[in-house]
C-alpha positions in Angstrom: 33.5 14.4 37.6 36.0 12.5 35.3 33.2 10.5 33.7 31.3 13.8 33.0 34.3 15.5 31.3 34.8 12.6 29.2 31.1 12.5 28.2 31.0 16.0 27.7 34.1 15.3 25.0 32.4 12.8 23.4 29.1 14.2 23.0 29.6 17.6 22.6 33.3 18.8 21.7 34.1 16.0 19.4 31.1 17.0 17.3 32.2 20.9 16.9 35.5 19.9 15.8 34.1 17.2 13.2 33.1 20.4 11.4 35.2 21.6 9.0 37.0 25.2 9.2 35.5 24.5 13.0 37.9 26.2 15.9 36.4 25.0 19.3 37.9 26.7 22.6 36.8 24.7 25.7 37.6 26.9 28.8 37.0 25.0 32.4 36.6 26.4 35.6 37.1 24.2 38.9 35.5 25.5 42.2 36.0 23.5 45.2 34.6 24.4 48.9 37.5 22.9 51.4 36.1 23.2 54.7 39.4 22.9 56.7 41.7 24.7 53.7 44.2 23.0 51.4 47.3 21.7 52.7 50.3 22.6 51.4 50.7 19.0 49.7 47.5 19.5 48.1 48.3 23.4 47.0 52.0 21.7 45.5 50.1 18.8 43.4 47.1 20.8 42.3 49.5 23.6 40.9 52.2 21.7 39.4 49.3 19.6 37.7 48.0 22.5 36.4 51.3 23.3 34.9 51.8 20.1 33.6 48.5 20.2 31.6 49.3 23.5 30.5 46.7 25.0 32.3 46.9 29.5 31.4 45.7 30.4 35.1 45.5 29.1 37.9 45.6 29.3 41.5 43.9 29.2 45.4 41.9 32.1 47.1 41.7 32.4 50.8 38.5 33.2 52.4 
């Protein structure tokens, strides 16, 4: 996953904003399937490393 977001910067994203009077938004979404939930260490590091990268929503769903 980590090599594919970087290749996705490189290839794509760095080549919009090379253009000038470019503005280039990049939104990301992140599913995951857990079979057996998150646990609560996971639910505290996911979220406060959202915050840390200044992420504008965020959050876990119950199914």
């Amino acid at each position: 996953v980590g090599r594919d977001a970087s290749c996705i910067a490189d290839e794509v994203i760095a080549h919009l904003v090379g253009q000038v009077g470019a503005e280039v938004t990049v939104t990301l979404e992140i599913e995951a399937t857990l079979p057996d939930g998150a646990s609560d260490q996971i639910v505290r590091t996911v979220t406060e490393n959202g915050r840390t990268l200044k992420f504008t929503s965020q959050g876990f769903e119950a199914e």
